[in-house]
C-alpha positions, -999 to 999 in steps of 0.1 A, spaced: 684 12 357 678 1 394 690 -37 401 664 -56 411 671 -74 446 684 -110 444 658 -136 448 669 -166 471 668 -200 458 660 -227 487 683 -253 491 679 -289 496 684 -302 524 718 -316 538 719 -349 546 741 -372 565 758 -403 552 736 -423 573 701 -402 560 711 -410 528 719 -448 532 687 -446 546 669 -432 517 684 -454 492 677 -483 508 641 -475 517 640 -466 475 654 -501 466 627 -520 491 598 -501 473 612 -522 437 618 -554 454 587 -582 459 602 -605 483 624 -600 512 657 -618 493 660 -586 469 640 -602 436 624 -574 419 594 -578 395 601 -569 364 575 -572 334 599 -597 312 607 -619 338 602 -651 322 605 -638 284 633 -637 256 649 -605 263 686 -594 244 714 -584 261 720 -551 245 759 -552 261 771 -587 250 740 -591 218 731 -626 233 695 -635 236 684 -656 266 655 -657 288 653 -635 319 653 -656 350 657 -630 374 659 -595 385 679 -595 417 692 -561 441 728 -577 458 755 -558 474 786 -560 456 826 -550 471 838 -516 454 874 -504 449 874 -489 485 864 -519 505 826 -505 507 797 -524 494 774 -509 468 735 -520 458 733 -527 424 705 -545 400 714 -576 379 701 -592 354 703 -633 352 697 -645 318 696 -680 307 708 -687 272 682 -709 250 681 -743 257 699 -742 293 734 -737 298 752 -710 324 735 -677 328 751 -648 334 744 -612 346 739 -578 328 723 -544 340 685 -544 336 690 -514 314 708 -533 289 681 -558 281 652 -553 256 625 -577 245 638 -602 224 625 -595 185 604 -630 179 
């Protein structure tokens, strides 16, 4: 049986370091609304769980920061500020870990 010739696959594109810094970031100002990294997010202002910790609280605040990693570099991440019910000291999870609060 004659082998068929190999078909080439195209390749992405390599990109620098700085490219991709570039791309990420222009990816994180298309989720932000505002200029100080606040992102809308449909439950802003509703009871939303904490799927990591299990608290309930309502979600004050969706905010993109730079945060220090291990190797002295920063990394963008998205946080979470929850307030628990009835005031108190918020604190911070992943927007993937919260979920509309059952009422």
């Amino acid at each position: 049986m004659p082998s068929s010739p190999a078909t080439a696959v195209a390749q992405p594109p390599v990109l620098t370091r700085n490219q991709r810094t570039a791309a990420v970031d222009d990816a994180f100002k298309v989720l932000t609304a505002d200029p100080y990294g606040h992102e809308k997010h449909p439950l802003l202002g509703r009871a939303v769980e904490d799927l990591a910790s299990g608290q309930c609280g309502t979600l004050r605040a969706v905010v993109i920061t730079e945060v220090p990693t291990h190797s002295g570099r920063h990394a963008k991440v998205r946080l979470a500020y929850i307030a628990p019910p009835g005031g108190g000291l918020e604190w911070t999870t992943s927007p993937a870990n919260i979920r509309e609060a059952a009422q």
